[in-house]
C-alpha positions as CSV (number, residue, x, y, z in Angstrom):
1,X,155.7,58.0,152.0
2,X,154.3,60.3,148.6
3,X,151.6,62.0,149.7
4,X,148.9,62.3,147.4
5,X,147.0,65.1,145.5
6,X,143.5,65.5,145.3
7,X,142.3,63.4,142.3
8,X,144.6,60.2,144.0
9,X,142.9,60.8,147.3
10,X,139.0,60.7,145.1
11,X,140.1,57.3,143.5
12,X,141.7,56.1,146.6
13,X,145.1,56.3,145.5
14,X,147.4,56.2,148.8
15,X,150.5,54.4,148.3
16,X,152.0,52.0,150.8
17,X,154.6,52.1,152.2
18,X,158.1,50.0,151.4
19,X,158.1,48.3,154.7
20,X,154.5,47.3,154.9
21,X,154.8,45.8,151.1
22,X,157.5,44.4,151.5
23,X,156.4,42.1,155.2
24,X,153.4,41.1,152.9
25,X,155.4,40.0,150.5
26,X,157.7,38.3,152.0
27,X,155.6,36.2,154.3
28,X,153.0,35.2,151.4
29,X,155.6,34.1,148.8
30,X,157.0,31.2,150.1
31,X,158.4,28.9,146.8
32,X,159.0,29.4,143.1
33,X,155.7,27.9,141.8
34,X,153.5,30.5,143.3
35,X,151.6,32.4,141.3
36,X,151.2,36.2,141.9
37,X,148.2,38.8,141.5
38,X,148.2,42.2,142.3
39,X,144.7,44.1,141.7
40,X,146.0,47.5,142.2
41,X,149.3,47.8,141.9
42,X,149.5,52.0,141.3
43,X,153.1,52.5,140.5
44,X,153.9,48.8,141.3
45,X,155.3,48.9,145.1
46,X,154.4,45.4,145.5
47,X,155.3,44.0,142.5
48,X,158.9,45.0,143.3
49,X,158.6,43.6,146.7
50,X,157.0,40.3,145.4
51,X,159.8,40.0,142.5
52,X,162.7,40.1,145.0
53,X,160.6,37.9,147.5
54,X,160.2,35.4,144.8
55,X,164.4,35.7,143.9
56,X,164.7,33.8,147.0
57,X,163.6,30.7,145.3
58,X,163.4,31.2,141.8
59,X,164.4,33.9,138.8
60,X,161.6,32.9,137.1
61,X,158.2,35.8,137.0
62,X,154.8,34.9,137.3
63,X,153.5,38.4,138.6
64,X,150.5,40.0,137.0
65,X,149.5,43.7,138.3
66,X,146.5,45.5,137.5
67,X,146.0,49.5,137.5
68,X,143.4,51.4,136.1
69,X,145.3,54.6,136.0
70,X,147.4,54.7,133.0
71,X,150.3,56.9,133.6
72,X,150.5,54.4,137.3
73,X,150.6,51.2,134.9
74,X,153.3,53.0,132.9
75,X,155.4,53.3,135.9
76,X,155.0,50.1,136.9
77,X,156.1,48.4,133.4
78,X,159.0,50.7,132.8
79,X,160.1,49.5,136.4
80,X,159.1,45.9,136.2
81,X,159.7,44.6,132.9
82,X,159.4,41.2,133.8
83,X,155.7,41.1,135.5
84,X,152.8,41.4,133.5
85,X,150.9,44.7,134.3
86,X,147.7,45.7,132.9
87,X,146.0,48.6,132.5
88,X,142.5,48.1,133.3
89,X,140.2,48.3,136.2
90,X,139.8,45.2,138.3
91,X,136.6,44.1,138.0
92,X,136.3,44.1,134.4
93,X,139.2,42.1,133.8
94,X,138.4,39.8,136.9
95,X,135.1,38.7,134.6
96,X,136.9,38.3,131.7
97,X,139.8,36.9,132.8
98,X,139.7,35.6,136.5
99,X,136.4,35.0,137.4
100,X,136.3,30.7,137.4
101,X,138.8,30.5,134.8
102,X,142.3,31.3,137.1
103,X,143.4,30.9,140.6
104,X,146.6,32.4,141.9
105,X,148.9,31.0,145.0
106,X,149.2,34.4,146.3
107,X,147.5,37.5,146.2
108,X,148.9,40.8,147.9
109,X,147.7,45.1,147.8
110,X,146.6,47.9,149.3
111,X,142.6,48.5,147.2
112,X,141.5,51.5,146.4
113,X,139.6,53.4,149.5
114,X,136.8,54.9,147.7
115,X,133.4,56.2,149.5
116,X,130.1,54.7,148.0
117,X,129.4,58.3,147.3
118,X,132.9,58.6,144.6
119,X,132.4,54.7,143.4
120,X,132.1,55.0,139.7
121,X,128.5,53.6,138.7
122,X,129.9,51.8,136.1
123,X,132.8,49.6,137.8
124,X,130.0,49.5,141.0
125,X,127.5,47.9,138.8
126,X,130.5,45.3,137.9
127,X,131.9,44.7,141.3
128,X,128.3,43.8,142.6
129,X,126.8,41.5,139.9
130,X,130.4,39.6,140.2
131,X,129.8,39.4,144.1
132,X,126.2,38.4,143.3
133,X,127.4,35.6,141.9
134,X,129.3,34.4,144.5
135,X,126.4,34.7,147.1
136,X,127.7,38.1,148.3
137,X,124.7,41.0,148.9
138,X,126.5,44.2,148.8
139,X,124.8,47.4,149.6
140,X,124.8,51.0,148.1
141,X,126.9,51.7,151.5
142,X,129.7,49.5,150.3
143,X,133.6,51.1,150.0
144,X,135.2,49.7,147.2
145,X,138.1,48.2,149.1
146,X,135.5,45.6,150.1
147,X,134.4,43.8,146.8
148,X,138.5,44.0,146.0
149,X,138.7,42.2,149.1
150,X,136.0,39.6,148.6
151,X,136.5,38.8,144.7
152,X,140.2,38.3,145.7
153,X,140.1,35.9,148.3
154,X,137.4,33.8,145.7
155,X,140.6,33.5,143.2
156,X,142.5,31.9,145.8
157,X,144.0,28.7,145.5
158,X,143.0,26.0,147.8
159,X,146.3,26.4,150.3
160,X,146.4,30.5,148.8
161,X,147.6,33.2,150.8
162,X,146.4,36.4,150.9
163,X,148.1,39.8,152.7
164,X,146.0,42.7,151.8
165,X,146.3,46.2,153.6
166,X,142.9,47.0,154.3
167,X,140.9,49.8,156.3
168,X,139.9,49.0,159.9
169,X,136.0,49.6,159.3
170,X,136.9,45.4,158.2
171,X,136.4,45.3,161.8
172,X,133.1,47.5,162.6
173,X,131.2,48.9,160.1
174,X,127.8,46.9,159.1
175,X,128.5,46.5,155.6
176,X,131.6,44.8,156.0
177,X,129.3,42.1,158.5
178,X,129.1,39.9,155.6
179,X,132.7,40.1,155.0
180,X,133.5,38.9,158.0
181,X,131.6,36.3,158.4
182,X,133.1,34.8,155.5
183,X,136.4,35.5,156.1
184,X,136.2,33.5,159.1
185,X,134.8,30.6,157.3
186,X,137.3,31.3,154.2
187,X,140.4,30.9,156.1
188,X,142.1,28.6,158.7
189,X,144.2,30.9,160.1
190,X,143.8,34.8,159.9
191,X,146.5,37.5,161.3
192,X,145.6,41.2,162.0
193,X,148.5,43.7,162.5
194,X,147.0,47.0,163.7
195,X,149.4,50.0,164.4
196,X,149.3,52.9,167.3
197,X,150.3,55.4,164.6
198,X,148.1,56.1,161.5
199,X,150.1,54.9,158.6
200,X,148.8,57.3,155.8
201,X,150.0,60.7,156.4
202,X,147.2,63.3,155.8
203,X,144.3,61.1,156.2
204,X,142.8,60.0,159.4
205,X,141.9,56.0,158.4
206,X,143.3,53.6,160.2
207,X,144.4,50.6,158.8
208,X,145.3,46.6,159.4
209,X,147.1,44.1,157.7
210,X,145.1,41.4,156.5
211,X,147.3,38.5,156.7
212,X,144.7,35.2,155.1
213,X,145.7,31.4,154.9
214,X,143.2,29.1,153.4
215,X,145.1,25.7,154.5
216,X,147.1,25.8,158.0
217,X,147.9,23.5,160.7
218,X,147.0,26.1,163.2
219,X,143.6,27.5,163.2
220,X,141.9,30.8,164.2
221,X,142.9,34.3,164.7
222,X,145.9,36.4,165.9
223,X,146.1,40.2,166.3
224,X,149.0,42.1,166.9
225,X,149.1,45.6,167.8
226,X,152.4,47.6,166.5
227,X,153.7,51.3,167.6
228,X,154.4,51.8,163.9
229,X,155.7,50.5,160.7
230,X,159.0,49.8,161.6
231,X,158.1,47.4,164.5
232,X,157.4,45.1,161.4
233,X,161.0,44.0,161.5
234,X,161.0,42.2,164.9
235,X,157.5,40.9,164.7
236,X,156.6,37.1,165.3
237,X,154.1,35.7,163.6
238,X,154.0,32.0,165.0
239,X,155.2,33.3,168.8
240,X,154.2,36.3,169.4
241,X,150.3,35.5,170.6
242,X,148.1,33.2,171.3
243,X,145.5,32.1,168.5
244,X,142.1,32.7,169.4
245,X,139.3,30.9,167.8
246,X,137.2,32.4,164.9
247,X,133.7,33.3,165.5
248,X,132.0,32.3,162.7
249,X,129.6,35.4,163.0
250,X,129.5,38.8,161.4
251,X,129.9,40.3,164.7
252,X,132.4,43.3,165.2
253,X,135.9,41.9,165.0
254,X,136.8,44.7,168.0
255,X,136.5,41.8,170.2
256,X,139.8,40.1,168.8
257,X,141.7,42.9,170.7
258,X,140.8,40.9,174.1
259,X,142.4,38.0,175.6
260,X,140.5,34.8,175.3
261,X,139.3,35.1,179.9
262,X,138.1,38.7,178.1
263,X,136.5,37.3,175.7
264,X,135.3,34.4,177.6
265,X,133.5,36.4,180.4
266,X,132.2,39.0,178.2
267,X,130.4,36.0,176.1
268,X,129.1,35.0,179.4
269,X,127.7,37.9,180.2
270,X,126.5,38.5,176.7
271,X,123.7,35.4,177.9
272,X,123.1,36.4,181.3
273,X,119.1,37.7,181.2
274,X,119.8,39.6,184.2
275,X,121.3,42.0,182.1
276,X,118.8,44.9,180.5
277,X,118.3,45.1,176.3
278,X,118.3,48.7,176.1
279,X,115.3,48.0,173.6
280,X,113.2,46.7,177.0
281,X,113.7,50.2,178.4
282,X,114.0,53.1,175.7
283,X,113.5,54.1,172.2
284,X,116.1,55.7,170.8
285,X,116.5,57.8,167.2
286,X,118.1,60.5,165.7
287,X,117.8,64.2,167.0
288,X,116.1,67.3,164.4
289,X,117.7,67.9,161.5
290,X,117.2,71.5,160.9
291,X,118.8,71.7,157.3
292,X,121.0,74.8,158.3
293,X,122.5,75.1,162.2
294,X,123.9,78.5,161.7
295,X,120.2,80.2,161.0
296,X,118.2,78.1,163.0
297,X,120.1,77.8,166.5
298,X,120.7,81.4,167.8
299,X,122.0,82.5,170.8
300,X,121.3,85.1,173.3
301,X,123.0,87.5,171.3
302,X,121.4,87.4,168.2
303,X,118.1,86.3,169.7
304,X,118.3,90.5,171.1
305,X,119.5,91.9,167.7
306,X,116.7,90.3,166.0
307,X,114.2,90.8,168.8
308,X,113.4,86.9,168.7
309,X,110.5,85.9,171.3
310,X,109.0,82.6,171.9
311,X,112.7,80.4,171.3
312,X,112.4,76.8,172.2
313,X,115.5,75.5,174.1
314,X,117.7,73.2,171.8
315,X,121.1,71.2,172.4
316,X,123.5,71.5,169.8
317,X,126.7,69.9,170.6
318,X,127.8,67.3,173.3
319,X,130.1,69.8,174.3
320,X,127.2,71.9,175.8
321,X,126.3,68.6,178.0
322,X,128.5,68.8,180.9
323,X,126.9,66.0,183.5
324,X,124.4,63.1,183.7
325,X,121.6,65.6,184.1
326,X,120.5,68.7,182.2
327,X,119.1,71.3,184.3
328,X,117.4,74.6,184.0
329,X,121.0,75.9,185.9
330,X,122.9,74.0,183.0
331,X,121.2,75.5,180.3
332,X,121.4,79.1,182.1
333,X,124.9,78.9,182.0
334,X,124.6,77.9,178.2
335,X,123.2,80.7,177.8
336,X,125.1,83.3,179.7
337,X,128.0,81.8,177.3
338,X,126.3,82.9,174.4
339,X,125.9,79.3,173.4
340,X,123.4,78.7,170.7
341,X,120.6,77.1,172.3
342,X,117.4,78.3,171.1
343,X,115.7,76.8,168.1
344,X,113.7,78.9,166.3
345,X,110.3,77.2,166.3
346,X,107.4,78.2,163.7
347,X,104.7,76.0,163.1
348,X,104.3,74.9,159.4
349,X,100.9,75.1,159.7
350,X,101.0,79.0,160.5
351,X,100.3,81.3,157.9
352,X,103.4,83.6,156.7
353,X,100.9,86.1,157.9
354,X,100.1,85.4,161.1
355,X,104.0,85.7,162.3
356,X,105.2,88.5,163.9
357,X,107.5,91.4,162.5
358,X,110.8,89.9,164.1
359,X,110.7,86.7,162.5
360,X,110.2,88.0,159.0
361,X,113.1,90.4,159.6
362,X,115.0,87.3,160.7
363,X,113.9,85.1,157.8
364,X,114.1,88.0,155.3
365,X,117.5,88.0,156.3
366,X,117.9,83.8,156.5
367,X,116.9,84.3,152.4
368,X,119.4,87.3,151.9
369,X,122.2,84.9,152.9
370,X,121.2,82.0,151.1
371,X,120.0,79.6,154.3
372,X,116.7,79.2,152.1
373,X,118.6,77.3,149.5
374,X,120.4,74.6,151.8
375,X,118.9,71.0,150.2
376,X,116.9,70.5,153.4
377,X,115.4,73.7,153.6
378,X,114.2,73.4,150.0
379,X,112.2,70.3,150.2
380,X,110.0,71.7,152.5
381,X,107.5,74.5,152.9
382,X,107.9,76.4,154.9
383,X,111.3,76.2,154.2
384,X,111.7,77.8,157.8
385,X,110.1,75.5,159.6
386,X,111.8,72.8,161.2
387,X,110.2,69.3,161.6
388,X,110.1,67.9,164.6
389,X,108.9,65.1,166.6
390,X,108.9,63.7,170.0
391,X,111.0,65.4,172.7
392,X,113.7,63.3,174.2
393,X,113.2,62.0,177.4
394,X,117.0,61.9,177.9
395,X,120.3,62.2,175.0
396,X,122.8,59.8,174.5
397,X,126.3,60.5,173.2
398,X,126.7,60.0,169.3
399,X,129.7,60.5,169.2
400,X,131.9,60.2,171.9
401,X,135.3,60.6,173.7
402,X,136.2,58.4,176.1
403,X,132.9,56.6,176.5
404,X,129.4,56.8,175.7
405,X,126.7,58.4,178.7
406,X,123.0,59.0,179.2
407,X,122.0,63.1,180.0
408,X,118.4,63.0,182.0
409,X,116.4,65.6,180.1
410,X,115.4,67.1,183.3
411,X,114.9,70.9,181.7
412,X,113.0,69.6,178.4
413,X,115.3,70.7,175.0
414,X,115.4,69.6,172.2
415,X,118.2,68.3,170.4
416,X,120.3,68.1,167.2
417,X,121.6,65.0,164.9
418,X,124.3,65.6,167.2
419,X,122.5,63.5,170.1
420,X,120.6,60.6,169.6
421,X,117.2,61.4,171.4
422,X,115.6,58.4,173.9
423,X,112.3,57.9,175.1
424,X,111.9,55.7,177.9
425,X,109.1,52.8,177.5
426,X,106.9,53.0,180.0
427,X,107.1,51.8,183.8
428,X,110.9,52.3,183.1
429,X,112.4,54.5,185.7
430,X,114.5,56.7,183.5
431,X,116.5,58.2,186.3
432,X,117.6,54.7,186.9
433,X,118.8,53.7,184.1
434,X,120.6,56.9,183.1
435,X,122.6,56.4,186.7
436,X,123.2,52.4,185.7
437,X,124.5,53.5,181.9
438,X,128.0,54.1,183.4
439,X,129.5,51.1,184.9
440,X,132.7,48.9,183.3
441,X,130.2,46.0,181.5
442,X,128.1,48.7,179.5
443,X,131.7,51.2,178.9
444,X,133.3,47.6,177.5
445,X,130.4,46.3,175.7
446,X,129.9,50.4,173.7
447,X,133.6,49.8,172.8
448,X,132.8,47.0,170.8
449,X,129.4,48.1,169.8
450,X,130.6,51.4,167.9
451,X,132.9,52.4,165.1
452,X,136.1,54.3,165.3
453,X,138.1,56.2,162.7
454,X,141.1,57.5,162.4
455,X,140.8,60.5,164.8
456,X,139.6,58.5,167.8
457,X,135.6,59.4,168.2
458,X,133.8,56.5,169.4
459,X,130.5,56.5,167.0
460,X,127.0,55.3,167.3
461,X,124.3,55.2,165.1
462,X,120.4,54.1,166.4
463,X,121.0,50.7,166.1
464,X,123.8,50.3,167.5
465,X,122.9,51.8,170.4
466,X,119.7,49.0,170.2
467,X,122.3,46.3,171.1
468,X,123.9,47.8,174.1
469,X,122.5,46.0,177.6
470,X,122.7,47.7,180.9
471,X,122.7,45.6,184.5
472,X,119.8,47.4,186.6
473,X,119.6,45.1,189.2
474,X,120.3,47.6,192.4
475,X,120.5,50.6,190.5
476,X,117.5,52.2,192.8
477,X,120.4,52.2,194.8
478,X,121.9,54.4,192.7
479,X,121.5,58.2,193.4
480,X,121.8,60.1,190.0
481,X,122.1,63.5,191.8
482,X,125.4,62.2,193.6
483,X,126.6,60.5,190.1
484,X,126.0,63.8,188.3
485,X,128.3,65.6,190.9
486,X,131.1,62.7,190.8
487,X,131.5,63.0,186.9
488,X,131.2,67.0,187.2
489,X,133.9,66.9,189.6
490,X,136.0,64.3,189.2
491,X,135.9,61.5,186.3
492,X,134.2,59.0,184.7
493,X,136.2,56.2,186.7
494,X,135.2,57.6,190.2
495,X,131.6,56.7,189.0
496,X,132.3,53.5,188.0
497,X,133.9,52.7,191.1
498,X,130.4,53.3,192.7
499,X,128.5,51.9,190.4
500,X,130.4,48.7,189.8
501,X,129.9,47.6,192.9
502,X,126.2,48.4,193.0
503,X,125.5,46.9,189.8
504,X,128.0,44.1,189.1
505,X,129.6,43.3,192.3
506,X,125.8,43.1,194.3
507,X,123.5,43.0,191.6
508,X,125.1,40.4,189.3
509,X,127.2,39.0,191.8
510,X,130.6,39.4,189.8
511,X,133.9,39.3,191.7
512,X,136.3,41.3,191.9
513,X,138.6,40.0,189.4
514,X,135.9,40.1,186.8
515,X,134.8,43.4,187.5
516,X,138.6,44.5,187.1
517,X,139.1,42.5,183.9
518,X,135.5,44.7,182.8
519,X,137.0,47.7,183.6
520,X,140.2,46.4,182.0
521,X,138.7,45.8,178.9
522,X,137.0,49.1,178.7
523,X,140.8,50.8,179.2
524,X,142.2,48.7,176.9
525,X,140.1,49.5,173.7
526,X,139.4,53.1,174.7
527,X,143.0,53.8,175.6
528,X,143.7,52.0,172.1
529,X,141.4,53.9,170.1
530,X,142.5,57.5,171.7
531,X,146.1,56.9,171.3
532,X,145.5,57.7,167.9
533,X,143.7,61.1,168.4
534,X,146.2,63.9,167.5
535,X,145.6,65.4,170.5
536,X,145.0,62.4,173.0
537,X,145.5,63.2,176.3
538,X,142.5,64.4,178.7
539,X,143.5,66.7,181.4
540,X,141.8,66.5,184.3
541,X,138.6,65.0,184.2
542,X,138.4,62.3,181.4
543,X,135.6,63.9,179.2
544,X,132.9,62.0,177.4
């Protein structure tokens, strides 16, 4: 596969692969009549693969490409003489020339994957009014894959087909919600192939095949899962698995990974009111944002050199979170490490003259090396003075490795961005809940609750976190001292074992077959989502 230089990787130029163009093409192409769009056809990979899939019925050509790059259109009409290929961008043409005027049988590509941060204002401020106008309410968040998505499927034909290789946020991120819920409304029947192995070298974003048919016999949604590309070749589409039905919801399409018992019992459990909102027993938001780590977290080491007194304790990464709890012995040994975990603390309300010698020595030198300049640090005066604002009560994971976990607060840092901060509403028994986060319902629930890229983290943002649920019935049962030791010196799974049968088995009165299928499910999408970590395996304990 060509790799791509730097300016292809800004406008989202990765190519696809033969194989993968040429499955799409050859399962949406099915007669000589159809008519064929391609809305980013690059060098024209798929207009090849559609030409010779349509040479199975018919000589005749009704291909039209679009590419915005010239030199990539060039390509593709030195190569493909008889397709039409324009050189324009999409969703200019689309208004003139597409938009309620002309429908197409079949439409197949791989859009652009462009950042909202790298979409061109002027082909962003075209993409949206078009999906205005079909009842669509993008967001300044959206990827531009998505309104190539959406403005496809609308020039469909009414028994269209659509194969599209798309990026697997489809599946999590909140501004593809919308997406989904019309997609499952759009189509009868929808297959997802999903591979083990990234598919772009270089780049770690996964991605799926968007397989679309607005008019089938049979109805719903099939997901395959794939080692790699080449597993293409033996794959059956009608056989393979069963269909499940489509939730006509903008929920997380994680879900369609799980048989339809997992499904079944975790939409069951999604209504029982004996399970916890975690909005009923925390608050949760972001940690402090101190505009520039390396100046203000310092550890023991510089903290000496600079002669630094009156250092408030601070966690920086989730690496320096070892258990449940965070003690006054835990942070110790952070500091014997030479960990950075102090924050250096000035009130913004204290006058520059009122601090002592050793911190304008240290910010004299913060301003020698630039820190002063960082965005953050500009916008407010001091610059060196961090805002904060409630202390957590307890951190939970942002992002994580094998699952997300509570950490009781017990010694009273603060923390970073890196952590999401809780504080627990009150008459809540924090120590409770922190022992009853880890148990096989919540672990499987996260999984479908957070977003996942390419290398494998599991990430969560505030509100996601707001739509987790945790079973406490029993968990004063629980002791969070013995918990903390079990996942210090042995896994994550040896504390489920306890706690499963506390919470689920005695407080929710599961049995033992669903508790295995909840433990199941958690394996299933974590083991899924790590397999594509370079580095996946965990030795020893399973880390979080």
């Amino acid at each position: 596969m060509k790799k791509d230089n730097d300016s292809n990787k800004l406008r989202g130029g990765y190519y696809t692969p033969f194989e993968i163009a040429q499955f799409i093409s050859n399962w949406a192409i099915r007669n000589d009549s159809d008519c064929i769009l391609e809305p980013s056809c690059g060098d024209g990979v798929f207009i090849g693969t559609a030409i010779k899939a349509l040479q199975r019925f018919t000589q005749k050509c009704q291909i039209t490409g679009i590419e915005l790059v010239r030199e990539e259109a060039n390509k593709a009409m030195l190569s493909y003489p008889q397709a039409q290929i324009i050189n324009s961008d999409f969703f200019t043409y689309y208004k003139k020339k597409i938009s309620q005027k002309k429908q197409f049988n079949v439409i197949v590509g791989n859009p652009p994957f462009i950042r909202y941060q790298n979409f061109d204002e002027n082909y962003r401020s075209c993409a949206f009014e078009l999906m205005q106008e079909y009842g669509f309410s993008p967001n300044r968040l959206t990827n531009i894959w998505l309104p190539f998505l959406l403005l496809s499927c609308k020039a469909l034909s009414s028994d269209g087909r659509l194969g599209m290789v798309i990026p697997a946020e489809l599946f999590q991120v909140d501004y593809a919600a919308e997406a989904r819920l019309f997609l499952s409304s759009f189509f009868d029947s929808l297959y997802i192939i999903t591979f083990k192995k990234l598919v772009f070298e270089g780049i770690q974003q996964e991605i799926v095949l968007l397989l679309g048919e607005r008019s089938s016999s049979e109805k719903g949604i099939k997901v395959f899962q794939l080692d790699e590309i080449n597993d293409l070749k033996n794959i059956n589409l009608n056989k393979s698995v069963n269909s499940l039905p489509l939730d006509h919801s903008s929920d997380k399409w994680t879900k369609y990974f799980l048989s339809s018992a997992e499904l079944e019992l975790m939409r069951k459990l999604e209504k029982n009111t004996d399970i916890s909102m975690t909005t009923d027993l925390f608050e949760t938001n972001v940690g402090i944002v101190s505009g520039e780590n390396e100046f203000f977290l310092i550890n023991k080491e510089r903290a000496d050199i600079f002669g630094l007194k009156n250092l408030s304790p601070i966690i920086g990464r989730s690496d320096q979170l070892s258990g449940i709890r965070f003690t006054e012995d835990d942070f110790n040994e952070q500091v014997i490490r030479n960990k950075k975990v102090f924050l250096l603390d000035i009130d913004k309300e204290l006058p520059s003259s009122a601090l002592s010698e050793e911190q304008k020595k240290y910010i004299a030198w913060g301003e020698q090396n630039n820190f002063d300049k960082n965005y953050k640090c500009t916008i407010r005066t001091p610059w060196y003075a961090v805002p904060k604002s409630w202390k957590a009560d307890a951190y939970i994971i942002r992002q994580a490795n094998l699952c997300p976990r509570i950490i009781l607060n017990e010694f009273g840092a603060y923390n970073t961005d890196t952590l999401h901060k809780i504080r627990f509403i009150k008459g809540v028994n924090g120590r409770n809940v922190t022992a009853a986060f880890l148990n096989s319902y919540t672990l499987a629930l996260s999984e479908t609750l957070g977003r996942s890229y390419g290398g494998g983290v599991l990430t969560f943002e505030p509100g996601e976190i707001r739509k987790m649920r945790i079973p406490l019935i029993g968990s004063s049962n629980l002791s969070l001292n013995e918990l903390d030791n079990i996942y210090r010196q042995q896994s994550v799974e040896a504390v489920l074992d306890v706690t499963d049968y506390v919470l689920l088995k005695d407080g929710l009165g599961l049995d033992n077959h669903d508790i295995k299928m909840l433990r199941n499910i958690w394996k299933t999408l974590s083991d899924r989502r790590l397999s594509r970590k370079n580095d996946c395996s965990v030795k020893g304990k399973w880390g979080c």
